[in-house]
C-alpha positions as CSV (number, residue, x, y, z in Angstrom):
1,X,-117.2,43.4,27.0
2,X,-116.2,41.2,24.8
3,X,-114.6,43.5,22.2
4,X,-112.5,45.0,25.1
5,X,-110.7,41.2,25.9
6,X,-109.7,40.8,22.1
7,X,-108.3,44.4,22.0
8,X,-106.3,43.4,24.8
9,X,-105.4,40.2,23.9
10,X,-104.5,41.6,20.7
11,X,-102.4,44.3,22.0
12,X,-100.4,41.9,24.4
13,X,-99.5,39.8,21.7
14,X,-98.2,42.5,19.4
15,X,-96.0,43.6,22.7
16,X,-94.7,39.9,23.4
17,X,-94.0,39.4,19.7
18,X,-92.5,42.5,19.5
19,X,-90.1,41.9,22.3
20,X,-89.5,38.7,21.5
21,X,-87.7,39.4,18.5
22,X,-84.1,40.9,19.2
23,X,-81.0,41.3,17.0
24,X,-78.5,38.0,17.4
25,X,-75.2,39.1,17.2
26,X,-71.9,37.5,17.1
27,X,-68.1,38.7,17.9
28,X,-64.6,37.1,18.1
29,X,-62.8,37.8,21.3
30,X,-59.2,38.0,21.6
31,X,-58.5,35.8,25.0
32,X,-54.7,35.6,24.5
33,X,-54.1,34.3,28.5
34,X,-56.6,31.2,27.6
35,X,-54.0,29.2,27.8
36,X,-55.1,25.6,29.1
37,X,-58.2,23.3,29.2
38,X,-58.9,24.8,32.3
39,X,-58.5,28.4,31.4
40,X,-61.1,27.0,28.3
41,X,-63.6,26.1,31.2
42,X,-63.2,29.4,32.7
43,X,-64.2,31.4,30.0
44,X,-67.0,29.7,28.6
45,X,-68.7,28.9,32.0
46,X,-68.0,32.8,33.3
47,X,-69.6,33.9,29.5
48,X,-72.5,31.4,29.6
49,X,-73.8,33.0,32.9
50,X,-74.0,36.4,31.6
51,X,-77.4,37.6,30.8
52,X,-78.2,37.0,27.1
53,X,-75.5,34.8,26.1
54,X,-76.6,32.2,23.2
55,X,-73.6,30.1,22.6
56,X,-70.0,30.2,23.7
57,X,-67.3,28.4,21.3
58,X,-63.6,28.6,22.2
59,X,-60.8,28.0,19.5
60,X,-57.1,27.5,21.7
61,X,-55.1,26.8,19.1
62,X,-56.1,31.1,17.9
63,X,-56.6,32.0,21.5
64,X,-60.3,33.2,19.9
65,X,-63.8,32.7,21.8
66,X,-66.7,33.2,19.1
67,X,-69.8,34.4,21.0
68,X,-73.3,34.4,20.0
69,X,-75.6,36.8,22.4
70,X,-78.8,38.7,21.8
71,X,-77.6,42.6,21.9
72,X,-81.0,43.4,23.2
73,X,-80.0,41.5,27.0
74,X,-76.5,42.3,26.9
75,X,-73.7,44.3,25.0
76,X,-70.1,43.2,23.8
77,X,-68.9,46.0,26.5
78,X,-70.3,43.4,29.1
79,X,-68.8,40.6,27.5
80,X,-65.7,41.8,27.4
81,X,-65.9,42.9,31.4
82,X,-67.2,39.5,32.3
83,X,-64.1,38.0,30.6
84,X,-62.0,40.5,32.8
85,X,-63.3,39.3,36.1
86,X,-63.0,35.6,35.4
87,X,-59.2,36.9,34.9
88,X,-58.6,36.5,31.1
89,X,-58.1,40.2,29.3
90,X,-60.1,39.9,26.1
91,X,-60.2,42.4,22.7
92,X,-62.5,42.0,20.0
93,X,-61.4,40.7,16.7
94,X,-61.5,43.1,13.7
């Protein structure tokens, strides 16, 4: 009985490790109508709610939001739509 807990403790942990390990990625958006403080706002509050978003940092002067997320909870497909229904068109940076 015994031997039949460890094996499943064992094979839980090797799943929640596992899946607890995902790819961090990072991209540039474009935000060229990110205008103003509040347009600033805007952006990062609408990217920070999407699923898997790390970190949000917005440059105005380069019209440029750097985005950290984990590409395992979200893609840079939904970033960019997220972006698009706060209002702001977004393209990734090259």
């Amino acid at each position: 009985m015994r031997m039949y807990r460890v094996f499943i403790s064992l094979t839980l942990g090797g799943i929640l490790s596992g899946a607890a390990v995902a790819d961090e990625k990072i991209i540039t958006l474009h935000v060229p109508d990110m205008t103003c403080t509040a347009c600033v706002t805007n952006v990062k509050r609408a990217l920070s709610r999407l699923e898997g978003i790390k970190k949000v940092v917005v440059d105005t002067n380069r019209l440029e939001a750097v985005v950290t997320f984990d590409d395992a909870r979200t893609s840079s497909d939904a970033i960019i739509d997220v972006t698009g229904i706060a209002g702001y068109s977004a393209s990734i940076v090259r």
